[in-house]
C-alpha positions in Angstrom: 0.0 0.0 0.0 1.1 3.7 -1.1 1.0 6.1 1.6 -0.9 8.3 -0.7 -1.5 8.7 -4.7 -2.2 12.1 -6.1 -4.4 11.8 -9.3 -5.7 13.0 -12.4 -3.0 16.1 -12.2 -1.1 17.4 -14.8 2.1 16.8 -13.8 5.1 19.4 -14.7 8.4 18.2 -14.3 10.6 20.2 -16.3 14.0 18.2 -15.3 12.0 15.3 -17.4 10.6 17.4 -19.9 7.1 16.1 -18.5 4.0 17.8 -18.7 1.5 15.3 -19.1 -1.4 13.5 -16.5 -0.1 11.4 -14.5 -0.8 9.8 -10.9 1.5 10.0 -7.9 2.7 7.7 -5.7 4.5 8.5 -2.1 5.3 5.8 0.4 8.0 6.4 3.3 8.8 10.1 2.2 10.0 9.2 -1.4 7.9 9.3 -4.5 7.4 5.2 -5.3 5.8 5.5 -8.9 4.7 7.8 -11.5 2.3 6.4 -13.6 -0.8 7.0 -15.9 -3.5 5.3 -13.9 -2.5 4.5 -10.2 -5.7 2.8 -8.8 -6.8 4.5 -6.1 -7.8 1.4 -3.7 -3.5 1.0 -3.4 -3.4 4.3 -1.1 -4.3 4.7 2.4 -5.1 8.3 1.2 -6.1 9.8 -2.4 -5.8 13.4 -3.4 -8.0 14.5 -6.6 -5.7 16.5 -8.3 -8.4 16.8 -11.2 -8.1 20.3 -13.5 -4.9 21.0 -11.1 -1.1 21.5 -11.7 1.2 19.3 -10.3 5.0 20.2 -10.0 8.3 19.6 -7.4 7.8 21.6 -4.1 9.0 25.2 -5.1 12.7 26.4 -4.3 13.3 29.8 -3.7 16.7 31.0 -3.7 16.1 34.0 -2.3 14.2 34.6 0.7 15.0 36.3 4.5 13.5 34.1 7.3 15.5 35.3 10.3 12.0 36.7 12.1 13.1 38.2 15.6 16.5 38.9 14.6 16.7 40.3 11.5 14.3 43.2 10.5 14.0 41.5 7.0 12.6 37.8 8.7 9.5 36.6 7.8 8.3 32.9 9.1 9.0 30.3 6.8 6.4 27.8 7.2 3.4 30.5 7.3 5.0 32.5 4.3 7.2 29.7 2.0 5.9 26.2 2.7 2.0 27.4 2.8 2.8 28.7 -0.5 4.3 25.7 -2.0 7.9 26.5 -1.3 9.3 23.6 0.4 13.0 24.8 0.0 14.0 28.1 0.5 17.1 29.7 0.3 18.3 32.5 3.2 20.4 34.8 1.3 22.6 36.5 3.9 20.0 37.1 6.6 22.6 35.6 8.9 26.5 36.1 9.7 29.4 34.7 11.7 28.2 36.0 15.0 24.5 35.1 14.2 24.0 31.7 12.3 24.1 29.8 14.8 20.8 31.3 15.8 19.1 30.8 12.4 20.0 27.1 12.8 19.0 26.6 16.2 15.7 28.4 16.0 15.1 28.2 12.0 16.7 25.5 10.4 16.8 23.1 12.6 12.6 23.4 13.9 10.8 24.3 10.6 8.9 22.5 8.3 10.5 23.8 5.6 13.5 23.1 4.3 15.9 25.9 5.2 19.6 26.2 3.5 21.4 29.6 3.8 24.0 31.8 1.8 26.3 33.1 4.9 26.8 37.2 5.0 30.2 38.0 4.8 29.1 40.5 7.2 29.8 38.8 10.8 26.4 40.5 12.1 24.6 39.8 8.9 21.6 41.9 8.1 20.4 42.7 11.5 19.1 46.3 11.9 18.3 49.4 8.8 20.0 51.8 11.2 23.0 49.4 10.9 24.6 48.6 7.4 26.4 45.5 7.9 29.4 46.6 5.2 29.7 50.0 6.0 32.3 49.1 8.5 34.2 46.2 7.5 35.9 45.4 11.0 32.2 43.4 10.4 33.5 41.7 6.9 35.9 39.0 7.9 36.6 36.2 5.7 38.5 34.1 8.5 35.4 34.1 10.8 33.0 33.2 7.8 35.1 30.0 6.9 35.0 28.4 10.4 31.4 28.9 10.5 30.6 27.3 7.0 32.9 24.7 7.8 31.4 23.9 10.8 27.5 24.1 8.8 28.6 22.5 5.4 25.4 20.5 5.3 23.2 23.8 5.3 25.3 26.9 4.3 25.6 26.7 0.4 27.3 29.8 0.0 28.8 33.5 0.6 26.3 37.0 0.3 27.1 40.6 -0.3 25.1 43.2 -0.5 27.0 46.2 -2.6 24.7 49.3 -2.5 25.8 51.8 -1.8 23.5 52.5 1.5 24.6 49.0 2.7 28.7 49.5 1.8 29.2 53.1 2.5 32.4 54.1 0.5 34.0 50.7 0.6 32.5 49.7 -3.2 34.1 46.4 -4.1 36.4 45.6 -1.0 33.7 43.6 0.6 32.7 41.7 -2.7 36.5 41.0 -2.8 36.9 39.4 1.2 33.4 37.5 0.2 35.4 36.1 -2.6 38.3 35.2 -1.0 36.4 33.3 2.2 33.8 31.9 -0.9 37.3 30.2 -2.8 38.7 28.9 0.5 35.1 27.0 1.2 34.9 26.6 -2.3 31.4 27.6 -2.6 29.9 30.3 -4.9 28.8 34.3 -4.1 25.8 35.6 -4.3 26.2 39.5 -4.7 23.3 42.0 -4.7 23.4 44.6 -7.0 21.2 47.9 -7.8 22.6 51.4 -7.0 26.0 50.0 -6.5 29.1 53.0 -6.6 30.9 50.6 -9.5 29.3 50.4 -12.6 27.7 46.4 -13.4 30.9 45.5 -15.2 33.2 46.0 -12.5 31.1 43.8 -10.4 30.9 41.0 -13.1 35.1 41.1 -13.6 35.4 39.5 -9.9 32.5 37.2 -10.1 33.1 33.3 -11.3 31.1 30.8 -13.2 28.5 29.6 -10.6 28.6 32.8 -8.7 24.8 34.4 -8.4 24.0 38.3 -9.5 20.3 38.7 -7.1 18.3 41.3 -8.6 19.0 41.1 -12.5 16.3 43.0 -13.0 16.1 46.0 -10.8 15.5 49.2 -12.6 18.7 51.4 -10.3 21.5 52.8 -11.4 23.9 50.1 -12.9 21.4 47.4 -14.0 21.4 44.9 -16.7 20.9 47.6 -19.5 22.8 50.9 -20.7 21.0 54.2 -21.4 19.7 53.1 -24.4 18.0 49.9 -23.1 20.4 47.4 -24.2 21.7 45.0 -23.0 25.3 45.5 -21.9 27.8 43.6 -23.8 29.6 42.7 -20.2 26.4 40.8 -18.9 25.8 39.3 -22.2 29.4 37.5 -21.8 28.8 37.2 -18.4 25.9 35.0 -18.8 27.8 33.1 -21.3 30.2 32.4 -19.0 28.3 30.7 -16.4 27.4 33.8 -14.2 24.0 33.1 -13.1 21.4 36.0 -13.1 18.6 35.5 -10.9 15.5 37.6 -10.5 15.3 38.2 -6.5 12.1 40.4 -7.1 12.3 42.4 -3.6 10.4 45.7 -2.5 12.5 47.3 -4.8 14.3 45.3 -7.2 12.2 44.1 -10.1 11.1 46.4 -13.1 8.7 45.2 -15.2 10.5 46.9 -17.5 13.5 46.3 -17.6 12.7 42.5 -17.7 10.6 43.3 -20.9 13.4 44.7 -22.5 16.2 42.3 -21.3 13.7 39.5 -22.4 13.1 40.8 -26.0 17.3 40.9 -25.9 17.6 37.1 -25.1 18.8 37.9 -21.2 16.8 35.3 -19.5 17.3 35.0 -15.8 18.5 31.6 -14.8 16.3 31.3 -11.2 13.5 33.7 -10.2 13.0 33.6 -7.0 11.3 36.6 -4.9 13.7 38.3 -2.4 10.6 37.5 0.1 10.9 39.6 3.5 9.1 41.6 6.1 8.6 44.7 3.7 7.2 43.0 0.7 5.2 39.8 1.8 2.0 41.9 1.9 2.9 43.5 -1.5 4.0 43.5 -4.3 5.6 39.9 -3.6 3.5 38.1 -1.4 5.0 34.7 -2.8 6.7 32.5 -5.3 4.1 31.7 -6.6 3.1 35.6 -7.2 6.5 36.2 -9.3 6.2 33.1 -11.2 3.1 34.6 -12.4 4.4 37.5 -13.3 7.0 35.7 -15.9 3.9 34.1 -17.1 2.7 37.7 -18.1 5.5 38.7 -19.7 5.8 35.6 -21.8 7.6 32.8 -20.8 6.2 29.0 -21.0 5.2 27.8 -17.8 7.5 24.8 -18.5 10.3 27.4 -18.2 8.8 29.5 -15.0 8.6 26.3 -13.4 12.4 24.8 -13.9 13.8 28.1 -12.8 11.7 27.3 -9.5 12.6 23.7 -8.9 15.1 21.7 -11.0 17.6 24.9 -11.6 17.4 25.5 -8.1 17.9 22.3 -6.8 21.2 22.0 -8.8 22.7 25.0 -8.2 22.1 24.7 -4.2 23.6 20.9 -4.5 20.5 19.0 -3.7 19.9 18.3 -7.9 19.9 14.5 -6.9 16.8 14.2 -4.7 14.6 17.6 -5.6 13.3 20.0 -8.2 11.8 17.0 -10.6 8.3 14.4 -9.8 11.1 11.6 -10.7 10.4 7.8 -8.7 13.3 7.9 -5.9 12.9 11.8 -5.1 11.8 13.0 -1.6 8.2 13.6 -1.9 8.5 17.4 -1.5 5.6 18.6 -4.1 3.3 21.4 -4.8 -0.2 21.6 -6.5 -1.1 24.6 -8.2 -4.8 26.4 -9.7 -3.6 28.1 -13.2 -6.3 30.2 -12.7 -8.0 31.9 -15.7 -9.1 35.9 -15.6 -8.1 39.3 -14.9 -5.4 40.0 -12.5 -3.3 43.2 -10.8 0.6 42.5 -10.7 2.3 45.5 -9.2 6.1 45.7 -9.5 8.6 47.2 -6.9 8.4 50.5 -9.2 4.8 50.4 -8.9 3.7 50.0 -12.4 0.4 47.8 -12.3 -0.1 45.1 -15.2 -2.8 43.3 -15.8 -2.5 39.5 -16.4 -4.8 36.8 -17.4 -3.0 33.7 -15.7 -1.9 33.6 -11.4 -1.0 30.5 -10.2 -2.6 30.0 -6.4 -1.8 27.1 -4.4 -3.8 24.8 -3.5 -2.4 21.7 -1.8 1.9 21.1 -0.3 3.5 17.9 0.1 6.3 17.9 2.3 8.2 15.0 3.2 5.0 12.8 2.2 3.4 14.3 4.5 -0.1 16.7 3.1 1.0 19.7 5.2 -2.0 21.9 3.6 -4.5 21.1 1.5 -7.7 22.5 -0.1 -8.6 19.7 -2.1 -10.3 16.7 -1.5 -8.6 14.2 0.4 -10.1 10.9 0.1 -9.8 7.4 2.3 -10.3 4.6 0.3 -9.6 1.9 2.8 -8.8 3.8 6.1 -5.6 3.5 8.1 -5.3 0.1 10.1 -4.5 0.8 13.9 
């Protein structure tokens, strides 16, 4: 007997190149069988995923869920896993002198799955009336290494912020002591860009294939695109090169458009994920699943808006072997989603409102195996012995 069978779904698995209906299996945490007709008398429980999306539990690699310590932390499981995230990302919410808070009180106790990228900064991003690179006594690369190396299993990487309210008149030093503690773990950066003192070049001459640029399309000073809208010739090569661009929508880091125009140019963002935080999760991100949509309205295939959610993800954050695909052997982290059909507001962080005729809402999360919320209908066929 199957734990529980999710049916009559359309299942979207980009890392298979699936988009088809298919049944579900789960048994013992692990998806046991993917199948076109599962009967629903081998299940102990039956979810009617009839007219509904099925994909891999969401990954966002880009999210702040530090709440109580830093100003930016929201609650993961209430804000992510609700949502169908069921791996997020922390991208520099934490430092030397504070991770071992977010694992103790974060990592360690919530439903979701929580990895982290590691602030260079020791205090990470605690306070707005305290820039954590604005004095870099805070930026050391020694105390950074002994912390990932203690937390290999959960830190995946180094952060830097490099605007110029969070580095003061340091510029680039602290994107260069982030790359020299990122070598030495042999991990990649993430850097944060948008109203940086350097130009977007400069900033892409230090970076490495694998390293992340959050906030590709933010419409600041130094973006993606010179003053004629094109795009620059350095992040052209730079994406070529294995620099990965992801979207980190934030309060004030996505332009709808920019993205047009960068999209018409071929610049396609490798992840989007939604820079999710206290100052945004009531508008204009509230979700995942909210920016998704919005890549939906400006044109891309769901197919696509999903991989850069699950299987991209899951590769880039080293867990490519057991998430981001609805593939027999995978932990049964999944996500059912409503493609609903209408008219909808999308609002970016510049405040231009489009209008959109696809959201995605979700409906149902599968963590683990286990239904953690559902509005669908769950059935029993044969009930649970004692």
């Amino acid at each position: 007997m199957y734990d529980l069978v999710i049916r009559n779904g359309l299942v979207v698995s980009p890392a298979q190149g699936l988009s088809e209906r298919r049944d579900v299996a789960i048994q013992a945490g692990r998806i046991a069988a993917v199948a076109k007709e599962i009967p629903p008398d081998a299940a102990w429980e039956v979810l009617d995923a009839s007219g509904h999306l099925v994909t891999p539990g969401l990954i966002d690699i880009h999210v702040h869920v530090y709440p109580g310590v830093s100003h930016y932390g929201v609650p993961p499981d209430a804000t992510c896993l609700a949502r169908g995230v069921t791996t997020v990302c922390d991208a520099g919410s934490a430092g030397a002198d504070t991770f071992d808070g977010l694992r103790r009180y974060v990592i360690d106790v919530s439903e979701t799955r929580v990895v982290a990228f590691l602030n260079i900064s020791a205090i990470g991003m605690v306070s707005p009336l305290d820039n954590e690179l604005e004095d870099l006594r805070h930026a050391s690369p020694e105390r950074a290494i002994g912390v990932v190396e203690r937390n290999r299993d959960v830190i995946q990487g180094i952060k830097a912020r490099l605007s110029r309210r969070h580095v003061g008149r340091n510029d680039l030093e602290p994107l260069r002591l982030a790359r020299r503690a990122a070598e030495a773990v042999g991990m990649p950066m993430m850097v944060h860009v948008g109203d940086t003192q350097s130009p977007l070049g400069a900033i892409l001459a230090e970076l490495r294939p694998g390293d992340l640029v959050t906030h590709c399309f933010h419409g600041r000073p130094h973006g993606v695109l010179d003053g004629d809208g094109k795009v620059l010739p350095e992040v052209a090569d730079a994406a070529r090169k294995g620099i990965v661009f992801d979207v980190g929508h934030g309060v004030g880091s996505f332009s709808f458009d920019v993205a047009r125009k960068a999209l018409a140019q071929g610049l396609v963002p490798a992840t989007i994920s939604s820079d999710l935080h206290y100052y945004n999760v009531n508008g204009p991100v509230f979700d995942l699943a909210t920016t998704m949509s919005k890549f939906l309205l400006l044109g891309r295939p769901l197919e696509e808006v999903v991989a850069k959610t699950t299987v991209v993800p899951a590769g880039l954050l080293g867990l490519g072997d057991r998430l981001g695909a609805v593939r027999e052997g995978f932990l049964a982290d999944l996500a059912v989603f409503k493609l609903a059909e209408g008219e909808f507001e999308f609002e970016d962080s510049a405040k231009e409102t489009v209008l959109g005729r696809q959201r995605l809402e979700p409906v149902a999360v599968i963590r683990r195996g286990r239904i953690y919320r559902s509005h669908l209908r769950l059935q029993r066929p044969i009930g649970r012995p004692f």
